[in-house]
C-alpha positions as CSV (number, residue, x, y, z in Angstrom):
1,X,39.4,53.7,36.8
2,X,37.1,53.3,39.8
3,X,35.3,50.2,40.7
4,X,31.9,51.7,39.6
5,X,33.6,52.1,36.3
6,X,35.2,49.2,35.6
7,X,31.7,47.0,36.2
8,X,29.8,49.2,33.9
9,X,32.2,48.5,31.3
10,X,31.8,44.5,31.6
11,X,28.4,44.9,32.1
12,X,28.4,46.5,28.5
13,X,30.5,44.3,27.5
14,X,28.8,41.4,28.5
15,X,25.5,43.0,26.6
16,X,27.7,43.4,23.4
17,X,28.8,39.7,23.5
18,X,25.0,38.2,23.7
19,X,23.7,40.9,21.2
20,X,26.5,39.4,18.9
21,X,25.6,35.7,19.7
22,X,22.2,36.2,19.1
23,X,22.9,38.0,16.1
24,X,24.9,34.7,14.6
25,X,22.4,31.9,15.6
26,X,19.0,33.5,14.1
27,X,18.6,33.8,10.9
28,X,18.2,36.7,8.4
29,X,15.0,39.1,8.2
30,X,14.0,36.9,11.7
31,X,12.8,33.9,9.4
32,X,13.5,30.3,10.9
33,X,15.9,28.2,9.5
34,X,15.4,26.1,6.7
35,X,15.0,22.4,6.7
36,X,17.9,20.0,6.5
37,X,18.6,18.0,3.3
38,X,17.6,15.0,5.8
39,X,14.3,16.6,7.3
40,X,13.1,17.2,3.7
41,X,14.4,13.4,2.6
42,X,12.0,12.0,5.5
43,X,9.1,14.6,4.2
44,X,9.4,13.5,1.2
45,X,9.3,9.8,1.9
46,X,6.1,10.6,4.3
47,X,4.4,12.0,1.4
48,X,5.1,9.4,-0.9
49,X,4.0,6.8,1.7
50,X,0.6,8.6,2.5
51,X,0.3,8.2,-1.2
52,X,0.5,4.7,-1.6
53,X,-1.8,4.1,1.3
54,X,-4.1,6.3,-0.1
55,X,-3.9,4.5,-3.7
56,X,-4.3,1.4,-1.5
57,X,-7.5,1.4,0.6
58,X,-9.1,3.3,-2.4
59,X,-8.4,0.4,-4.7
60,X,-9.9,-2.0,-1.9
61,X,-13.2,0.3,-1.6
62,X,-13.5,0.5,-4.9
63,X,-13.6,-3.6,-5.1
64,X,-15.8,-3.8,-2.2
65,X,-18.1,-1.1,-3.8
66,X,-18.1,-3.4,-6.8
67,X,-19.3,-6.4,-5.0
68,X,-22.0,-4.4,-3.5
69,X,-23.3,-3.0,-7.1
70,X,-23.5,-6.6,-8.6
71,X,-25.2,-7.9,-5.0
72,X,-27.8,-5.8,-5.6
73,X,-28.1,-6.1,-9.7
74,X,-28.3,-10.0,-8.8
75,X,-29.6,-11.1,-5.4
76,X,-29.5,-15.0,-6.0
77,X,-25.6,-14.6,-6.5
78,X,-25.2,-13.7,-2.6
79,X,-24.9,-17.1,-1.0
80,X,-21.5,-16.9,-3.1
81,X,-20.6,-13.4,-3.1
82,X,-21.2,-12.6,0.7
83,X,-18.7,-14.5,2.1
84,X,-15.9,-13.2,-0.7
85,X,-17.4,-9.8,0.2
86,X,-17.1,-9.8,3.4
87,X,-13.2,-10.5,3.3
88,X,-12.6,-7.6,0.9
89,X,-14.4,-5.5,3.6
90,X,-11.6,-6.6,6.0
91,X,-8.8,-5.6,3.6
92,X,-10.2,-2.4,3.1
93,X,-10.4,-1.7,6.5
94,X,-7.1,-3.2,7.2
95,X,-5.5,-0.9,4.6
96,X,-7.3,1.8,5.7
97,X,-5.9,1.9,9.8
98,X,-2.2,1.4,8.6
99,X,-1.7,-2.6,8.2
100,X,-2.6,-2.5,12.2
101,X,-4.8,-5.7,11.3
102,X,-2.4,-8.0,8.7
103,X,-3.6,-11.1,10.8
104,X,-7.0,-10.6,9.6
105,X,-6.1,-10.2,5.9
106,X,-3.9,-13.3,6.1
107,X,-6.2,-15.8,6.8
108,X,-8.9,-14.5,4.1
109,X,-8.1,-16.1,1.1
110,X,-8.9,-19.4,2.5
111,X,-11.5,-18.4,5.1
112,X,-13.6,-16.8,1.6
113,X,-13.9,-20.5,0.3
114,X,-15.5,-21.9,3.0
115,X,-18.0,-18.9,3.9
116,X,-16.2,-18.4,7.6
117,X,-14.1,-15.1,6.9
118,X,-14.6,-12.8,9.6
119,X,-15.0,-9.0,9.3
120,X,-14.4,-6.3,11.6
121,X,-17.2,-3.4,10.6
122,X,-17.7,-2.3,7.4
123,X,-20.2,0.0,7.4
124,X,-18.6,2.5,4.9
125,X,-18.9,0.7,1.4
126,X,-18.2,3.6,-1.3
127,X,-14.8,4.4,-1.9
128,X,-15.6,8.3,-0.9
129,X,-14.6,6.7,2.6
130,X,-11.0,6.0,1.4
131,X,-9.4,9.3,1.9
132,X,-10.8,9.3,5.7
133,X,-9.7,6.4,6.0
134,X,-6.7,6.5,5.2
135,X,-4.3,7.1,8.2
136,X,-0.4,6.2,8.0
137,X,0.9,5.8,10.7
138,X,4.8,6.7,11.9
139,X,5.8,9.2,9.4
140,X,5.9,12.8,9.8
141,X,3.8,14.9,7.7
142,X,1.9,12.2,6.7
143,X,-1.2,13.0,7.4
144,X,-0.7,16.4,6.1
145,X,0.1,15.0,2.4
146,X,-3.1,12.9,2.8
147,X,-5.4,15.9,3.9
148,X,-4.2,17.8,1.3
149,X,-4.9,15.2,-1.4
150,X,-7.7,16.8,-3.8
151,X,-10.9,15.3,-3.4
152,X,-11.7,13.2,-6.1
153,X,-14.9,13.5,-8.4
154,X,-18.0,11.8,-7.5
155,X,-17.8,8.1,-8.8
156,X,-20.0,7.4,-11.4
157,X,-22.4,4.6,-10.8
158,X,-20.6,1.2,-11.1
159,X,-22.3,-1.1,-14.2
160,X,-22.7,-4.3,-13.9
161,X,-23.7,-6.8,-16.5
162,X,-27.3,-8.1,-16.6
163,X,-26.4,-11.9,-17.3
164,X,-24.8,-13.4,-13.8
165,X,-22.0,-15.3,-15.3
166,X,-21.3,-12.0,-17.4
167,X,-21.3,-10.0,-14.0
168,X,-19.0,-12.5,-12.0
169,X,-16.5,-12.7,-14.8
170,X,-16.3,-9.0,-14.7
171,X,-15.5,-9.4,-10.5
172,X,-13.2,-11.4,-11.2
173,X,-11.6,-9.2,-13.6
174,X,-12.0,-6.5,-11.0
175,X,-10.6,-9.1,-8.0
176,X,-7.6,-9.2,-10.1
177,X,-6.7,-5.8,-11.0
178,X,-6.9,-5.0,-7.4
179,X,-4.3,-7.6,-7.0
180,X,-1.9,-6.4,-9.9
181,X,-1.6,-3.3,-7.6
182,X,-1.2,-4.4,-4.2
183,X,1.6,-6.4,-5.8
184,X,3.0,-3.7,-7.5
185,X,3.0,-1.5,-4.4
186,X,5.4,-3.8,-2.7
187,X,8.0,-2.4,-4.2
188,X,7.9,1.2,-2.7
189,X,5.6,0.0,0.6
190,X,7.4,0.0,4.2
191,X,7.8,-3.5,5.4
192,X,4.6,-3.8,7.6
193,X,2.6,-2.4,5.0
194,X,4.2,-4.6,2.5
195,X,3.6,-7.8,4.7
196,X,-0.1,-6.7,4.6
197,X,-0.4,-5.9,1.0
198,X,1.0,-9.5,0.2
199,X,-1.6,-10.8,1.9
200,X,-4.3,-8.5,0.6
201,X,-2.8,-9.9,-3.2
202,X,-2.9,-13.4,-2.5
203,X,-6.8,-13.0,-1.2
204,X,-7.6,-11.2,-4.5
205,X,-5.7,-13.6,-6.3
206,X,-7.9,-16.6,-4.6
207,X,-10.9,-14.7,-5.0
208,X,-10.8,-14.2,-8.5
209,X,-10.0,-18.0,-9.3
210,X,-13.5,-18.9,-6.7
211,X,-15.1,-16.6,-9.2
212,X,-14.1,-18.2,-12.3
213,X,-12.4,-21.5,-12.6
214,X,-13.3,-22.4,-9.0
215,X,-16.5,-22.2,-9.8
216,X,-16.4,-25.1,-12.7
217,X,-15.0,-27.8,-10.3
């Protein structure tokens, strides 16, 4: 076999091998591979995470929409209410970029007492603002499962009660149930969200006894 000859067969060969190669690494019909048992664990566990932030800040709006309703139904109470107010504006917020801010919801539960809590801004009081606010943060596909969340119905208006005591007593209520489920969301919460949530509960917790029995003393 001449030289000429015997290069065109390796060169042919050499095609044959690639073609084959090629042919064993992609996968039928040209479709990409499917995910890994551990690529769909950690997309499931983003999901479930975006949920609980979700459930989260919207539980903290909610409050701080609360607060606003019975500010407005009775004016005189906001020497009282503002300052409690103004710390469940810093939760929600707090919730809402990722537990970036879990110094600021520490501190709250005693700050409300005295009046001196401190609030980043809080312009956004309705809890339409909790699905855009809600951003977790290190988990892949994430922010997907939270963009794909359906939007929720428009809220109806929020009642309050037209005797004061009545209304406080029913903040109160509402100050605790927001504090049953930040508890309850420890169990599944990362640990920095966790750490934050604790926080969040105790504040609730100390609100709702400066609504009530605090106020007695």
């Amino acid at each position: 076999m001449t030289t000429t000859g015997r290069r065109a067969l390796l060169v042919a060969g050499a095609a044959a091998g690639a073609a084959a190669l090629a042919g064993c690494t992609s996968s039928p019909g040209g479709r990409p591979p499917r995910p890994s048992a551990a690529e769909r664990e950690a997309e499931r566990v983003a999901r479930a995470e975006a949920a609980l932030r979700l459930r989260s800040v919207t539980a903290a709006r909610d409050l701080l929409e609360r607060y606003d309703a019975t500010l407005a139904a009775h004016p005189a109470l906001a020497p009282r209410l503002t300052p409690l107010r103004r710390a469940v504006a810093a939760h929600a917020k707090a919730l809402g970029e990722g537990g970036t801010q879990a110094e600021a919801a520490g501190g709250d539960g005693a700050a409300a007492g005295g009046g001196g809590a401190t609030a980043g801004p809080d312009g956004a009081t309705g809890s339409a603002t909790a699905t855009a606010s809600a951003k977790p943060a290190g988990a892949t596909g994430s922010a997907a499962a939270t963009s794909s969340a359906k939007p929720a119905a428009s809220p109806s208006p929020v009642r309050v009660a037209a005797d004061p005591r009545a209304a406080l007593r029913e903040l109160a209520a509402a100050e605790r149930a927001a504090s049953d489920g930040h508890s309850a969301a420890l169990l599944t919460a990362p640990p920095e969200y966790a750490r934050l949530l604790a926080s969040v509960a105790a504040a609730g917790a100390a609100h709702a006894y400066l609504l009530t029995e605090g106020a007695r003393a």
